[in-house]
C-alpha positions in Angstrom: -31.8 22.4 -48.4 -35.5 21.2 -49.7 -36.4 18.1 -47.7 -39.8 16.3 -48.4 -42.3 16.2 -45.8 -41.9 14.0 -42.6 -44.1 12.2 -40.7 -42.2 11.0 -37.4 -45.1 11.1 -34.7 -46.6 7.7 -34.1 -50.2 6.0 -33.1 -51.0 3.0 -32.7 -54.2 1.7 -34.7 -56.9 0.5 -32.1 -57.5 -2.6 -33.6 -54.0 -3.6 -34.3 -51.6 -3.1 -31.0 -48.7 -4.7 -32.2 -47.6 -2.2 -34.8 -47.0 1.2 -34.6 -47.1 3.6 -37.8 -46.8 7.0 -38.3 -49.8 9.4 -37.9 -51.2 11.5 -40.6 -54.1 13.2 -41.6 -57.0 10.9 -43.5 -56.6 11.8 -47.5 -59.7 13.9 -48.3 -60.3 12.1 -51.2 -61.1 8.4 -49.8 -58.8 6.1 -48.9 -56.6 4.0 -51.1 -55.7 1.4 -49.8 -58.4 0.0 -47.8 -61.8 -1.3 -48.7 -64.3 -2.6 -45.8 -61.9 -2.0 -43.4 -59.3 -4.6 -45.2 -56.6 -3.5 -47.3 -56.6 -4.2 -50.9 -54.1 -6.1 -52.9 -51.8 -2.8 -53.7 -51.8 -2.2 -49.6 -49.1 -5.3 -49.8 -47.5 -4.0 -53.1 -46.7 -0.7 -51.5 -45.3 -1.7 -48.5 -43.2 -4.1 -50.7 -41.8 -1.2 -52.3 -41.3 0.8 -49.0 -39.3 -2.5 -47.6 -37.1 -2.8 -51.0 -36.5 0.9 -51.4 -33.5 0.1 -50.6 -32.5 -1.5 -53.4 -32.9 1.7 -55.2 -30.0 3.2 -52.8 -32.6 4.5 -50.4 -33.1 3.8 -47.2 -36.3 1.9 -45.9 -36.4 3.4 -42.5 -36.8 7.2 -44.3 -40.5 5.9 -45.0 -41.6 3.6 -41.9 -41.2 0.6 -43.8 -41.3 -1.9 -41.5 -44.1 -0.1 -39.3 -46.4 0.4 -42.4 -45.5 -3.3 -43.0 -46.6 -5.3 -39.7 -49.8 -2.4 -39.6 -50.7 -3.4 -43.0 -49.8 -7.3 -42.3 -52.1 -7.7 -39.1 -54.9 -5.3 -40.5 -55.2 -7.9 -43.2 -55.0 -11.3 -40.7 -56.6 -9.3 -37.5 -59.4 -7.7 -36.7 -61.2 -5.5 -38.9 -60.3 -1.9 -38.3 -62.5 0.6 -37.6 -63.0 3.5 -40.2 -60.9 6.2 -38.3 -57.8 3.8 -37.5 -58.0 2.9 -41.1 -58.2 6.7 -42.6 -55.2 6.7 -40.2 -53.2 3.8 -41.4 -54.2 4.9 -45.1 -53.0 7.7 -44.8 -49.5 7.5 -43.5 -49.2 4.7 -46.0 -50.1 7.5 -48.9 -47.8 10.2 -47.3 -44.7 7.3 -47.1 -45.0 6.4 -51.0 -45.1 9.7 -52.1 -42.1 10.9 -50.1 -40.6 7.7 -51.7 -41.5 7.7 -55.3 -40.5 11.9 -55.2 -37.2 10.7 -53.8 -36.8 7.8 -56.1 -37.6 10.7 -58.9 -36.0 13.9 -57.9 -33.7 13.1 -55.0 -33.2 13.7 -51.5 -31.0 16.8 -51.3 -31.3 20.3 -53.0 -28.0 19.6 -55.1 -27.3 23.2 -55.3 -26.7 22.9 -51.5 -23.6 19.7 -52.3 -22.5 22.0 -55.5 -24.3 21.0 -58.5 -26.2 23.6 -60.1 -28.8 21.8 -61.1 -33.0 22.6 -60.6 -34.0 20.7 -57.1 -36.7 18.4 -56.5 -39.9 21.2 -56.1 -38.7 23.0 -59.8 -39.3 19.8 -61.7 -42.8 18.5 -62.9 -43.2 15.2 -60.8 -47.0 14.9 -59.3 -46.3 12.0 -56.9 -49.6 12.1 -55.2 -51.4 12.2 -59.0 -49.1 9.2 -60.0 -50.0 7.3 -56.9 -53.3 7.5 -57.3 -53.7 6.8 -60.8 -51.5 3.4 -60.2 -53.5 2.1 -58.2 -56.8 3.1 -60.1 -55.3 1.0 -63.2 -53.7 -1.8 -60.6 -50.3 -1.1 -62.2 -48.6 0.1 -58.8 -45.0 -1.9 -59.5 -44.9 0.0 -62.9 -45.2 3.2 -61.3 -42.1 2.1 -58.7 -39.8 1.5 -61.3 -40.9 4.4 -63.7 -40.2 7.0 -61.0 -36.3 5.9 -61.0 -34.2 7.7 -63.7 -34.3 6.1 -67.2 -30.8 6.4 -68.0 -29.4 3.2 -69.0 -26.4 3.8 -65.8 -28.7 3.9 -63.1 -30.3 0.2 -64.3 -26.5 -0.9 -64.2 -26.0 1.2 -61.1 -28.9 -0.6 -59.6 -27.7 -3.9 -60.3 -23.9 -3.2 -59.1 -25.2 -2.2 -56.0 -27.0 -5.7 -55.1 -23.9 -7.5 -56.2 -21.7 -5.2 -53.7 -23.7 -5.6 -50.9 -23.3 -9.7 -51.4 -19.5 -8.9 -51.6 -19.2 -6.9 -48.5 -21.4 -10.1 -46.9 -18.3 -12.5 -48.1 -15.8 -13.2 -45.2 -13.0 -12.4 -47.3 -12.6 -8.9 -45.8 -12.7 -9.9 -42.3 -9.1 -10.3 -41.9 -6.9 -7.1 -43.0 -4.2 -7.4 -45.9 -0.4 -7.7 -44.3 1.9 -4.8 -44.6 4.2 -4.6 -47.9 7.5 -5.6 -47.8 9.4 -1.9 -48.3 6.5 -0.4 -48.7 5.4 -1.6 -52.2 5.0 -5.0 -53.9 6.3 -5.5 -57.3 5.8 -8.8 -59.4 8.3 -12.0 -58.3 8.4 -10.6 -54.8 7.4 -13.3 -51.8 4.3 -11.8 -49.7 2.5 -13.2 -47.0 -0.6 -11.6 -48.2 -1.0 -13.7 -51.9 -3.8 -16.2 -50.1 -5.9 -12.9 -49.1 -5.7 -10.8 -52.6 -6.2 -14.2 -54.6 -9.3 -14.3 -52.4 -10.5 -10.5 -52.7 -9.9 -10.3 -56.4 -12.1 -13.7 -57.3 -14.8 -12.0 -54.5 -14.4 -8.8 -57.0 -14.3 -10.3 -60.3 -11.0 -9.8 -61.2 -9.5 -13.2 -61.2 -11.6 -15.8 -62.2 -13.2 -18.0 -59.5 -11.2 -21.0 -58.6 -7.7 -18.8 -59.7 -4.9 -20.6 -56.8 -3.1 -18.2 -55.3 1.0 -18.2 -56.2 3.6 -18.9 -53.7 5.0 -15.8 -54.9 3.6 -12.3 -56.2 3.2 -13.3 -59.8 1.6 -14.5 -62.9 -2.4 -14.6 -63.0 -2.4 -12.2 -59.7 -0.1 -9.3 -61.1 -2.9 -9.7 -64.1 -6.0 -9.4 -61.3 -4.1 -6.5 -59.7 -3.8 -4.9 -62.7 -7.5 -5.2 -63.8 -8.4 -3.8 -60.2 -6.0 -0.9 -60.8 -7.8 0.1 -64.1 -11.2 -0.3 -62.4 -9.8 2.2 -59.7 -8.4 5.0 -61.2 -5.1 4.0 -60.2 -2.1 3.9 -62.9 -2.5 0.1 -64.3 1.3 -1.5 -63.6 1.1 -4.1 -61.6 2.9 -2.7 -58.9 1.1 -2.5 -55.4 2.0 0.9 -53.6 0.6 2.9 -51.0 -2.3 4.0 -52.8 -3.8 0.3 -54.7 -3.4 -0.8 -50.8 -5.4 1.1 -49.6 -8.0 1.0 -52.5 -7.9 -2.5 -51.7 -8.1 -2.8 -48.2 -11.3 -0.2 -48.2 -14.4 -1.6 -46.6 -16.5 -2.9 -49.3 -19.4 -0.7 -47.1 -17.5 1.9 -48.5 -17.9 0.5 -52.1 -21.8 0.2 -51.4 -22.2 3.9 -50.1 -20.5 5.2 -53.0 -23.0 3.3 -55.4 -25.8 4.7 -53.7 -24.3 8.5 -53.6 -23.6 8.0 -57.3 -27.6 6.8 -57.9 -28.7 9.8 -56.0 -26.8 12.0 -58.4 -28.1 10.5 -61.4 -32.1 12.0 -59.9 -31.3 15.4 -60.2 -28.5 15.1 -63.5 -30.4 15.9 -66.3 -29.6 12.7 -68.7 -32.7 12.7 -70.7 -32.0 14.8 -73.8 -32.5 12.7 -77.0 -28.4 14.2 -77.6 -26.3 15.3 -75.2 -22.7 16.0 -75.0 -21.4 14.6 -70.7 -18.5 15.8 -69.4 -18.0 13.0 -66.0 -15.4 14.8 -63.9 -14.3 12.7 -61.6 -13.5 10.6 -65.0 -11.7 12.7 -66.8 -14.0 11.5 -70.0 -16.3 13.3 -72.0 -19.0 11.3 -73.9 -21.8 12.2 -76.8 -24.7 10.3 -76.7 -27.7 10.2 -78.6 -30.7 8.2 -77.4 -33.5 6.2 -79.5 -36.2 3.9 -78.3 -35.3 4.2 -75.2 -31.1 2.6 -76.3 -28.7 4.7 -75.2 -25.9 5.2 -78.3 -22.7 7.0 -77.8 -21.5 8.3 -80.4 -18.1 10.2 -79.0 -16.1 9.7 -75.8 -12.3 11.2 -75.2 -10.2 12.1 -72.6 -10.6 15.9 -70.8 -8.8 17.9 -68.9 -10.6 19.7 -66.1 -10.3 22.0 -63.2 -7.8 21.6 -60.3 -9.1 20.1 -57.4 -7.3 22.3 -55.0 -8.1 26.1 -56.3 -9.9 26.1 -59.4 -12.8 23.1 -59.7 -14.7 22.5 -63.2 -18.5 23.7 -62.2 -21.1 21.3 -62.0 -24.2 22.7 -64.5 -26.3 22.3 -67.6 -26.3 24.6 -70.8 -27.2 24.8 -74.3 -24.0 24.6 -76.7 -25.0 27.4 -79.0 -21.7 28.2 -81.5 -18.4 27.0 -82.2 -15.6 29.5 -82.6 -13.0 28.4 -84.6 -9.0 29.8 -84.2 -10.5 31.7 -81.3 -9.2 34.1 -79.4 -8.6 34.2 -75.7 -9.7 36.5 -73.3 -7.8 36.1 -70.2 -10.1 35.7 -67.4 -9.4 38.7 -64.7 -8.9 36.5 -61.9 -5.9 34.5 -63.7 -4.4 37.9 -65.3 -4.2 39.7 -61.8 -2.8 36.2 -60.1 -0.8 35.0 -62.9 -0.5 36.9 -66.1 0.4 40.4 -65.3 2.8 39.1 -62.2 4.7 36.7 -65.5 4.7 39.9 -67.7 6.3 42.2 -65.1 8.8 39.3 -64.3 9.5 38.2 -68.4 8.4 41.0 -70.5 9.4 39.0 -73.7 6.4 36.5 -72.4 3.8 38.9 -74.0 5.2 38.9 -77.7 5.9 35.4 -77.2 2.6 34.4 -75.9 0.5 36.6 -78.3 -0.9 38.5 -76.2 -2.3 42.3 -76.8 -4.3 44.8 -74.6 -8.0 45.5 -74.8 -9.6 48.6 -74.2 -12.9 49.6 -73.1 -14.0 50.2 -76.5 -12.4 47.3 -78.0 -9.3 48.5 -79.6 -6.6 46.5 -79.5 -2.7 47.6 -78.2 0.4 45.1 -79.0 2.5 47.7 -76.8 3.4 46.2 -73.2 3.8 49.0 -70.7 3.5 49.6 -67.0 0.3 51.8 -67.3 -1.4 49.2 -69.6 -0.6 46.5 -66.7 -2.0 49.0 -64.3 -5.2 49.4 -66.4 -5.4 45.6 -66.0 -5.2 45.3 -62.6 -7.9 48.2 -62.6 -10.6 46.9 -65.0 -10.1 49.3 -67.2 -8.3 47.2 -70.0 -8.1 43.2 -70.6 -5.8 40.8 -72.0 -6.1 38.5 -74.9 -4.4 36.2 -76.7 -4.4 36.0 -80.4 -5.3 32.8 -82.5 -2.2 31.1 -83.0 0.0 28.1 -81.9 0.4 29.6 -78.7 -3.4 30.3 -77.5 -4.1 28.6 -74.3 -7.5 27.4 -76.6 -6.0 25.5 -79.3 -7.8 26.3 -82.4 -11.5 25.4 -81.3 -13.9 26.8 -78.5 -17.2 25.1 -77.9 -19.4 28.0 -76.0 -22.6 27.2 -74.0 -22.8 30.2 -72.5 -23.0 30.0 -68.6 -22.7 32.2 -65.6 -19.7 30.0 -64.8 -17.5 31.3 -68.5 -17.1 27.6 -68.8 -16.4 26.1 -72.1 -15.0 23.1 -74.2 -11.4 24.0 -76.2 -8.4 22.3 -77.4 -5.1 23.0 -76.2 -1.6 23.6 -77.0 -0.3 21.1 -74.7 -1.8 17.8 -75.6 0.8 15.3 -73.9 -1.0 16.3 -70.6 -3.7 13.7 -71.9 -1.1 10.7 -71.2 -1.6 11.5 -67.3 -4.3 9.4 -65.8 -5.3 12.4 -63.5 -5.8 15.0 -65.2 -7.5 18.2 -63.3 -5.0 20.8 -64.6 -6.9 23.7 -66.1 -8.2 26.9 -64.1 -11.9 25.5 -64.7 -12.6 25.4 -68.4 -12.5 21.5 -70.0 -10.0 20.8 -72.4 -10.8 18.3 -75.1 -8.3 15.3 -76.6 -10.3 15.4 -80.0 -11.7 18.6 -81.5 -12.0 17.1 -84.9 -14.3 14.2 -83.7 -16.0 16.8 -81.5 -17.0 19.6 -83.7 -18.1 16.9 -86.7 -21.0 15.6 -83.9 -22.0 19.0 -82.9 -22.1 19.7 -86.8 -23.7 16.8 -87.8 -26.8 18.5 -88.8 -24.9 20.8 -90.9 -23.6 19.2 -93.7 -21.3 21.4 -95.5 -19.2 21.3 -92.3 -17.1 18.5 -93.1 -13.9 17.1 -91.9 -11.8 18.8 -94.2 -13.5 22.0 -93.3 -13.6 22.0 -89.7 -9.7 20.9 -89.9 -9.3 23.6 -92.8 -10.9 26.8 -90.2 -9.2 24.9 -87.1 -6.0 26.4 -89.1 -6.5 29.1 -90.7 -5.8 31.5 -88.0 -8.5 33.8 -88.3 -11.4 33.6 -85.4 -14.9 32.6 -87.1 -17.5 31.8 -85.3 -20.6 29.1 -86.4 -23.7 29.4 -84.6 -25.5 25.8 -84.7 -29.1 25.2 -85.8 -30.5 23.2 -82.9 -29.1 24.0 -79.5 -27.1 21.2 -77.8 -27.2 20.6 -74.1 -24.0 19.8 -72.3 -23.7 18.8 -68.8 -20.9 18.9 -66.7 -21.7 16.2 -64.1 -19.8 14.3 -61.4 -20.5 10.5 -60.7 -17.7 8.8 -59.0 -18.9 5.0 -60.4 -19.5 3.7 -63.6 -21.4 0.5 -63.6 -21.0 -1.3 -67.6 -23.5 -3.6 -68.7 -20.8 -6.3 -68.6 -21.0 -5.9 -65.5 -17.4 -4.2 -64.9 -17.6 -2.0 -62.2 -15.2 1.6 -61.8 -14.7 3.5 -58.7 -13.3 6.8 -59.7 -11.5 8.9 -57.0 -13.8 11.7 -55.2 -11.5 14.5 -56.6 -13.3 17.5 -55.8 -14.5 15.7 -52.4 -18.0 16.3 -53.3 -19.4 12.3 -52.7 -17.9 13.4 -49.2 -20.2 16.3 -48.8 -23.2 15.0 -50.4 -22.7 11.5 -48.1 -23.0 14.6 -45.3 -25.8 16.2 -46.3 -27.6 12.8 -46.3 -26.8 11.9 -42.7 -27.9 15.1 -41.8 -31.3 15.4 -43.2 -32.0 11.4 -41.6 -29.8 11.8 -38.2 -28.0 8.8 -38.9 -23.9 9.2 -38.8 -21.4 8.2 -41.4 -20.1 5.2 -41.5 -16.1 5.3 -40.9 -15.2 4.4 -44.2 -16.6 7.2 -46.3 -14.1 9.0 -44.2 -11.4 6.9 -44.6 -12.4 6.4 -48.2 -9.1 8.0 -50.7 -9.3 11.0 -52.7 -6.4 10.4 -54.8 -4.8 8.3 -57.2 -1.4 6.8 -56.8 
């Protein structure tokens, strides 16, 4: 795991006793901050930033903040300092905003070590120490702050959700737990002693209105808040108050705030950034294509998806170039599946392979309709594979969107489209399945002009695999953010499916010492 450098000795400067700061070595170049002894305007703007890094979802004490702050504070009202004890406070100020402003660029975790397959901190161009420097040679050191953070229009949203939360988990509303259900759920009509509380939770959240009166009984305006929290919470939106919207709702609001911050972290080290992008969010279930201009994020596309099973066979987390479309493709059964599943169906239902369309590969790529017992053999030995032929019946639909990757991840339709109904929806061995190919394939095509609607729909159909290259590649990434922040200020907590906030939240603790707060353990990892 790549960790930036830390500083955690201490020295008190001679002519300040009060405050301790960390030692480092003087900058060979001359300080920064100070001048005669006194520190200079930007002095007080860094250790500004260093105090409201946490703001940005970092944490204040990773960079001395307060140390650097009263050092800083009584060089400037005390006496002056002499030239080593400045070089020594100038320094460890220097070495504290470049650990931040790399963190608040690239992140604090290797994310290949928490399962994201993306380039870490040290393989990305970010000269923090050149940045530094520069900022405060053209007095613009705020600028440089807020230019480090990602771009992405989320993160700003992200950024603001998280102050709100933080004065929600401050209101006294949660100090009291909710009272136990009657039968173990609530449904509209029923008496509850618990109608004062949830009124009171739901106006703190901003899903009653404020001043809303709570009801004698379970009803009316609060069935209509409890359904607006369930929508915001991946739970199904009915009104009805189970096990699970319990216990989304009686989850420390600490809870709430951690998960913001884990989902900021993300969002350094998820490349965003490409002018157009196709996002698969998995935790979501939503696929979105974006393009972005002047800075405006515009999305073009979003559907519903399909992805991986949380319990055996999890959607990757990586970036590639989309390179070609295949069209009625066919489907080459992934070893793994035909040794666990396919050849163990066939041996059980022989009429499953004619039914299926399925045929035999050989080495040299002839193809055998014939089932037998020595072709299942040569299976389960590598020396043939299984495919299935374009047709109603291919797992793929009639589409396959290929960015080639290690991973043999892709995009595809599917046969089975009424599993897009479900509001979880990790069902496929790995590979993201896709509500709307039509929409899809016209975006990815949109710089190709003769590939219309009715001729996408029209090779979708034909049964015959054809495969388009595109012109320009087109990155898509597969990321995972558990918390979308809207510019209305609606805020969704997704589910930790694959229980990666959970091991990222870990990794954290670990590289600062500091333990987990109880309620990312307790925090839910499914919907119901």
């Amino acid at each position: 795991m790549a960790q930036p450098p830390q500083t955690t000795q201490t020295q008190q400067a001679p002519q300040a006793p009060q405050a301790s700061v960390p030692q480092a070595s003087p900058a060979p170049q001359g300080p920064l901050w100070f001048a005669q002894g006194r520190p200079i305007p930007e002095a007080r703007q860094a250790v500004d930033a260093l105090s409201n890094a946490a703001a940005d979802g970092l944490d204040p004490r990773d960079y001395d903040a307060e140390a650097l702050r009263q050092a800083v504070q009584q060089a400037a009202t005390g006496p002056v300092l002499a030239s080593d004890a400045a070089a020594r406070l100038d320094a460890a100020l220097t070495a504290a905003m470049e650990r931040m402003l790399a963190d608040l660029h690239g992140g604090r975790i290797n994310p290949r070590a928490v399962r994201a397959n993306f380039a870490p901190q040290e393989e990305r161009p970010y000269d923090a120490a050149t940045v530094l420097r520069e900022a405060i040679a053209q007095h613009r050191l705020p600028d440089a702050v807020r230019q480090a953070a990602p771009t992405f229009p989320l993160y700003g949203t992200l950024r603001e959700a998280l102050a709100r939360y933080r004065e929600i988990a401050a209101q006294p509303v949660w100090a009291q737990p909710l009272p136990a259900l009657p039968a173990g759920k609530l449904t509209p009509g029923q008496p509850w002693a618990g109608t004062a509380a949830l009124t009171a939770r739901l106006v703190a959240l901003g899903d009653l209105p404020a001043g809303t009166k709570p009801p004698a009984r379970y009803e009316g305006a609060l069935v209509n808040g409890v359904k607006a929290f369930q929508s915001r919470h991946g739970l199904e939106a009915d009104g009805v108050i189970g096990a699970g919207t319990l216990a989304q709702l009686s989850l420390p609001m600490a809870s709430r705030v951690r998960q913001i911050e884990l989902t900021m972290e993300r969002m350094r080290w998820t490349p965003l950034d490409g002018p157009r992008m196709i996002v698969v969010n998995v935790p979501e279930f939503m696929l979105r294509a974006y393009e972005i201009r002047d800075g405006k994020l515009d999305i073009k596309l979003e559907m519903k998806v399909i992805v991986g099973k949380a319990l055996d066979t999890r959607t990757p987390l990586f970036e590639e170039d989309m390179r070609y479309i295949e069209f009625s493709p066919y489907w080459n059964v992934p070893p793994s599946i035909a040794r666990r599943e396919t050849v163990p169906r066939l041996r059980r239902d022989p009429a499953y392979f004619n039914r299926q369309g399925f045929e035999f590969v050989s080495g040299d790529g002839k193809a055998v309709t014939t089932l037998s017992e020595d072709n299942l053999e040569a299976v389960l030995n590598g020396r043939m594979r299984i495919r299935q032929r374009p047709g109603p019946m291919n797992a793929l639909g009639d589409i396959k969107f290929v960015f080639p990757n290690n991973e043999n991840i892709y995009l595809h339709h599917t046969p089975t489209p009424q599993l897009f109904k479900r509001d979880r929806r990790d069902f496929s061995h790995g590979c993201i399945r896709v509500e709307s190919p039509v929409a899809l394939a016209q975006f990815v095509l949109q710089d190709m002009p003769d590939w219309n609607e009715a001729r996408i729909r029209e090779a979708m159909t034909r049964g015959k695999s054809n495969t388009v290259r595109l012109q320009q590649p087109l990155p898509v990434v597969l990321a995972y953010g558990t918390v979308i922040a809207r510019a209305d200020g609606r805020v969704s907590f997704l589910p930790d499916i694959y229980g990666h906030d959970k091991l990222l939240d870990k990794a954290l603790r670990q590289r600062t010492g500091r333990p987990s707060p109880p309620a990312i353990a307790r925090a839910p990892a499914a919907t119901q």
